[in-house]
VEXLUMGU-483023 format. One record per residue (C-alpha): residue number from 1; x, y, z; residue in one letter. Coordinates in pm, 1 decimal. Example, Ala and Ser with C-alpha at 12.3 -4.5 7.8 and 13.67 -1.06 7.14 Angstrom:
% residues 2
+-----+----------+----------+----------+------+
: pos :       xx :       yy :       zz : code :
+-----+----------+----------+----------+------+
:   1 :   1230.0 :   -450.0 :    780.0 :    A :
:   2 :   1367.0 :   -106.0 :    714.0 :    S :
+-----+----------+----------+----------+------+
//
This chain:
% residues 113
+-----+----------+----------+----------+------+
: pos :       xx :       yy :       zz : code :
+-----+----------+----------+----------+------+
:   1 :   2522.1 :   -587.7 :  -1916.8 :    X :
:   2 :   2293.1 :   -618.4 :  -2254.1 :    X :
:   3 :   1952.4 :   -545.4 :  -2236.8 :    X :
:   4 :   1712.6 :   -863.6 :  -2283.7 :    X :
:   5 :   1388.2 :   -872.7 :  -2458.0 :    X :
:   6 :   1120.4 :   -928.1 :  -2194.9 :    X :
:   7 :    942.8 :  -1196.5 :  -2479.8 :    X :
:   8 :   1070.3 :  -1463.4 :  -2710.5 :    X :
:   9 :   1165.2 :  -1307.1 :  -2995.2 :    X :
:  10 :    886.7 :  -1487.8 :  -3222.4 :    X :
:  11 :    608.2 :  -1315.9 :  -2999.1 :    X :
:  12 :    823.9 :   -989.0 :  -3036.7 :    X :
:  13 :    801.2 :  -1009.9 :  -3421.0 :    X :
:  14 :    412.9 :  -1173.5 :  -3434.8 :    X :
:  15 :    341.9 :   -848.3 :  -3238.4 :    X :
:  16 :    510.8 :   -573.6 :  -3384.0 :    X :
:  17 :    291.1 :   -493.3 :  -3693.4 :    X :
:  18 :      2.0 :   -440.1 :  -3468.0 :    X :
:  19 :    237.5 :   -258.2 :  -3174.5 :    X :
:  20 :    370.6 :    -26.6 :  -3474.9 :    X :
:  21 :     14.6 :     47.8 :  -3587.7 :    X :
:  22 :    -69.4 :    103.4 :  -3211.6 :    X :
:  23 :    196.0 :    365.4 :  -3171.4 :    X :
:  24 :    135.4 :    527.3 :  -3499.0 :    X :
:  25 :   -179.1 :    579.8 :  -3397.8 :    X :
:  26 :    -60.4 :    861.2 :  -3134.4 :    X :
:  27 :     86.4 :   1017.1 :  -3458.7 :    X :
:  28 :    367.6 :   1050.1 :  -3745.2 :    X :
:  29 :    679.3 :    957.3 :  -3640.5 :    X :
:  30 :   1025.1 :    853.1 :  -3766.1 :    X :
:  31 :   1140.0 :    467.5 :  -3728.6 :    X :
:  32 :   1379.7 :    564.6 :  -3415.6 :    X :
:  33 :   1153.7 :    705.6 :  -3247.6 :    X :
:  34 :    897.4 :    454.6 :  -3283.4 :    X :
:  35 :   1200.7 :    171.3 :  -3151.7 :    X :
:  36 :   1221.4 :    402.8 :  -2858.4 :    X :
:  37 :    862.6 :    421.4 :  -2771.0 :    X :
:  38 :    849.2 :     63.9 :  -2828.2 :    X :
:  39 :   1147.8 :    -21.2 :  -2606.1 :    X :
:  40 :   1014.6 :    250.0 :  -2290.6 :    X :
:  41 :    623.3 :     63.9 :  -2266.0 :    X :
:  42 :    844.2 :   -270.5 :  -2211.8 :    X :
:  43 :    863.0 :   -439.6 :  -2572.3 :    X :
:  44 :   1282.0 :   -443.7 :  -2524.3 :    X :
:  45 :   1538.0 :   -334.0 :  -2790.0 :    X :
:  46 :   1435.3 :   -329.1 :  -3122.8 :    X :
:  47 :   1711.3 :   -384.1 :  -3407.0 :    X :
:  48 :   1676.7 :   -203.6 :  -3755.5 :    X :
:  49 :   1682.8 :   -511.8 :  -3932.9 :    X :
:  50 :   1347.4 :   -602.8 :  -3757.2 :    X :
:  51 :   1205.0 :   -272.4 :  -3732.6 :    X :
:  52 :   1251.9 :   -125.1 :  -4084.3 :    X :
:  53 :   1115.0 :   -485.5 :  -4270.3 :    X :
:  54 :    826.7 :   -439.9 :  -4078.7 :    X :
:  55 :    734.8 :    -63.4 :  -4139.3 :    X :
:  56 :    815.8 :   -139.4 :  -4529.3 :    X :
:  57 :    533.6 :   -409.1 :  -4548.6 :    X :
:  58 :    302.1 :   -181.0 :  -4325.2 :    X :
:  59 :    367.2 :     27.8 :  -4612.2 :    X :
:  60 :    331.3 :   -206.8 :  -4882.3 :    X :
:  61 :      0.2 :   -317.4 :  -4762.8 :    X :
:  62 :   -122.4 :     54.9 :  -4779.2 :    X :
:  63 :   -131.8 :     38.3 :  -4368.7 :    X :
:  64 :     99.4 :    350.3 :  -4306.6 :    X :
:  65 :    204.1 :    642.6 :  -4528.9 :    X :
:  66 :    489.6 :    790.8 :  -4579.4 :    X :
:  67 :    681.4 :   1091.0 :  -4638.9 :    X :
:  68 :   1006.6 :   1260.6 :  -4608.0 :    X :
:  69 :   1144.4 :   1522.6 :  -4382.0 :    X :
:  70 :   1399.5 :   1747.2 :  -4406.7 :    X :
:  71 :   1715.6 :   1718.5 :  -4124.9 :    X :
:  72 :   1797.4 :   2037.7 :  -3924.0 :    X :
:  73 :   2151.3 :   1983.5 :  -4003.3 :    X :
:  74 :   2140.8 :   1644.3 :  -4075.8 :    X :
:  75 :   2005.2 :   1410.8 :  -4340.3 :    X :
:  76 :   1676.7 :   1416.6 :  -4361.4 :    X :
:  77 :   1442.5 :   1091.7 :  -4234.6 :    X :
:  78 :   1119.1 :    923.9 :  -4338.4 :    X :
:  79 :    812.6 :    976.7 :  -4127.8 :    X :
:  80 :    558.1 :    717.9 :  -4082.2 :    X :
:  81 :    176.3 :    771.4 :  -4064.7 :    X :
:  82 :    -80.5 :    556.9 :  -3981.4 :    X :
:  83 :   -366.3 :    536.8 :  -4291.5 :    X :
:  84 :   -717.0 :    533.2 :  -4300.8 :    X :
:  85 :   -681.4 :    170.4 :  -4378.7 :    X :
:  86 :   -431.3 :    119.0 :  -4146.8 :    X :
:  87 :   -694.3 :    270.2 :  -3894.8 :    X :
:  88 :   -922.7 :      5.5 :  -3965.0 :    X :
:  89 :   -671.0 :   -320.6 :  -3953.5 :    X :
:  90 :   -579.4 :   -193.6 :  -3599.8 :    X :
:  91 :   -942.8 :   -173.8 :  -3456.3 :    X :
:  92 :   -968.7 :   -531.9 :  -3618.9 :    X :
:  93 :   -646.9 :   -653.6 :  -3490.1 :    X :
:  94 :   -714.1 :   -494.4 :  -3151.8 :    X :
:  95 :  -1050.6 :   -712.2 :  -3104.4 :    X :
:  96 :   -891.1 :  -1003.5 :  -3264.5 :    X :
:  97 :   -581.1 :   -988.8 :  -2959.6 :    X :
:  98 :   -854.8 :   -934.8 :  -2695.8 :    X :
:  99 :  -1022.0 :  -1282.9 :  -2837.0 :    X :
: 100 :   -676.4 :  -1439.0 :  -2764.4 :    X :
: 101 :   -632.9 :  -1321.9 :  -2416.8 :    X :
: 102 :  -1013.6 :  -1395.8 :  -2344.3 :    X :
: 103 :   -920.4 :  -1781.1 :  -2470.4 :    X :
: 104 :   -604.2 :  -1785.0 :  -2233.3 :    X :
: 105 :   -796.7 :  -1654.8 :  -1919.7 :    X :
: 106 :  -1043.0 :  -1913.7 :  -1998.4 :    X :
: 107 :   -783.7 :  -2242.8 :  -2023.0 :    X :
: 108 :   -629.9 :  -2152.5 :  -1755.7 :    X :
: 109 :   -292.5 :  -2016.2 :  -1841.9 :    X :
: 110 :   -252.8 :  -1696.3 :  -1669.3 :    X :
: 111 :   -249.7 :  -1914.8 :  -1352.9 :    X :
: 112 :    -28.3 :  -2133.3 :  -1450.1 :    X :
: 113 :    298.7 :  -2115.3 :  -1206.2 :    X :
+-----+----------+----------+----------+------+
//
């Protein structure tokens, strides 16, 4: 049996800039591990060729740093870490999702059945 995604795909990639932020905020952490922390608090299986797009134009945009990290044995991985800006954009993004969920409370479609 394959694991589903418990959201259309469109609101899986609207919401993963801000969900990757989110994370990051706990602290640094390589790209698999973020999937996996994703994929445990119920966002459903991440590919690479969503996940890695997304943490380059986090990047890009000055949102997260980056650095590399040697492997114990292994090659060694990038680690991602949220920025000062990147801070900032979550805190706004953060009040601008709360707006959203305040509008569908108010027209009604939570209860919608």
């Amino acid at each position: 049996m394959s694991e589903q995604a418990p959201f259309p795909g469109s609101w899986q990639r609207a919401m993963l800039p801000m969900l990757l932020l989110a994370e990051l905020s706990l602290g640094p952490t390589h790209g698999y591990a973020l999937s996996k922390n994703l994929q445990q608090r119920g966002l459903g299986p991440l590919k690479g060729a969503t996940l890695y797009p997304a943490l380059a134009k986090l990047e890009a945009s000055g949102l997260v740093v980056t650095r590399w990290e040697e492997g114990q044995g292994g090659p060694g991985r990038k680690v991602y870490e949220l920025s000062d800006a990147g801070s900032i954009e979550l805190k706004a993004q953060r009040e601008q999702f709360d707006q959203l969920v305040q509008l569908v409370k108010a027209t009604g479609l939570s209860q919608v059945r």
